[in-house]
N, C-alpha and C positions, 0 to 999 in steps of 0.2 A: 504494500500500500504506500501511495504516494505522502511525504509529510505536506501539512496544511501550509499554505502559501498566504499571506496575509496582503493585501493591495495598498500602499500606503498613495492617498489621495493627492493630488496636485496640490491643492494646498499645502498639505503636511510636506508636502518633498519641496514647494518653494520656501517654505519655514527652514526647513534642513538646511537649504543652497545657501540663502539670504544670511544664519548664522555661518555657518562653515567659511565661508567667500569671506565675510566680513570679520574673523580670526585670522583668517588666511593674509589678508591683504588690507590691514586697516584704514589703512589711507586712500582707498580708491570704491570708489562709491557703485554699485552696479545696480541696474535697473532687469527686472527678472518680468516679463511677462511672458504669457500663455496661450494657446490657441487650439481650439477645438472643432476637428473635422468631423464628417458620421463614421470616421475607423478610429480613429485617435486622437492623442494630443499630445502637445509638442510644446518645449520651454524657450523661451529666446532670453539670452542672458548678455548682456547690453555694456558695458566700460570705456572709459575714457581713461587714455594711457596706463601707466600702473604694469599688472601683471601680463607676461606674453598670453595668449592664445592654448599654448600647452600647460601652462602652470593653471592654468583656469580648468582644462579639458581634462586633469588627475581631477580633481575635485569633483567634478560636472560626469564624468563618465560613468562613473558606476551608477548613479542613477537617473539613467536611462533603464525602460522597460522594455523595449526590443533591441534588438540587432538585424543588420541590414547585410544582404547576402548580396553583391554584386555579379557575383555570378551566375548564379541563378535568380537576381532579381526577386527574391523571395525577402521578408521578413519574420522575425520571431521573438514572441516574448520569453523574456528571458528572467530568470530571482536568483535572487543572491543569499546571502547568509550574512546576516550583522546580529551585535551582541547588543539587546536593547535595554530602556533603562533598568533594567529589573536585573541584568546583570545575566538571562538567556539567551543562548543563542536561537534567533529565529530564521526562517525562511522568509523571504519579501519579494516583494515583485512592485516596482516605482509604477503609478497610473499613465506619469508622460512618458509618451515611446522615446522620443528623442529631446535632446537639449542641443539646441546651435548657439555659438558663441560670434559674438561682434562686437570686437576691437577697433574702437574708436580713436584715431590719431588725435594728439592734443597735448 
């Protein structure tokens, strides 16, 4: 039997970004919105100068809830395992499929 997979909401996952980001990189201010098609939804996470692109994309990556197969043009959701506050390790799965990143010069 499969273990239970818990869905943590776009909300909850822009609550995660916004503190994590804002530990990560005090001094640069990032704007996180969202957007909702009839398959999914998708985070846009917004900065002016500050952090590169990849330093932002460790933080940003894991939660994502699919993965994108270029070769076969397929996608898939995907869960992970984090230790939540309670100090268990759970299974999760993020609601937005994807997070894109825009680095703004400045």
């Amino acid at each position: 039997m499969r273990p239970r997979v818990r869905v943590i909401s776009v909300e909850e996952t822009i609550r995660e970004l916004r503190s994590l980001l804002s530990e990560s990189f005090p001094h640069t201010t990032f704007e996180i919105g969202h957007s909702k098609t009839f398959r999914s939804t998708s985070l846009t996470v917004v900065w002016r100068g500050g952090p590169h692109a990849r330093e932002v994309q460790a933080i940003t990556a894991p939660r994502q809830g699919m993965r994108f197969y270029p070769a076969s043009n397929r996608r898939r959701r995907i869960s992970t395992v984090i230790i939540n506050q309670t100090g268990v390790r759970e299974r999760v799965s993020y609601e937005p499929a994807f997070v894109s990143l825009h680095r703004l010069q400045g």
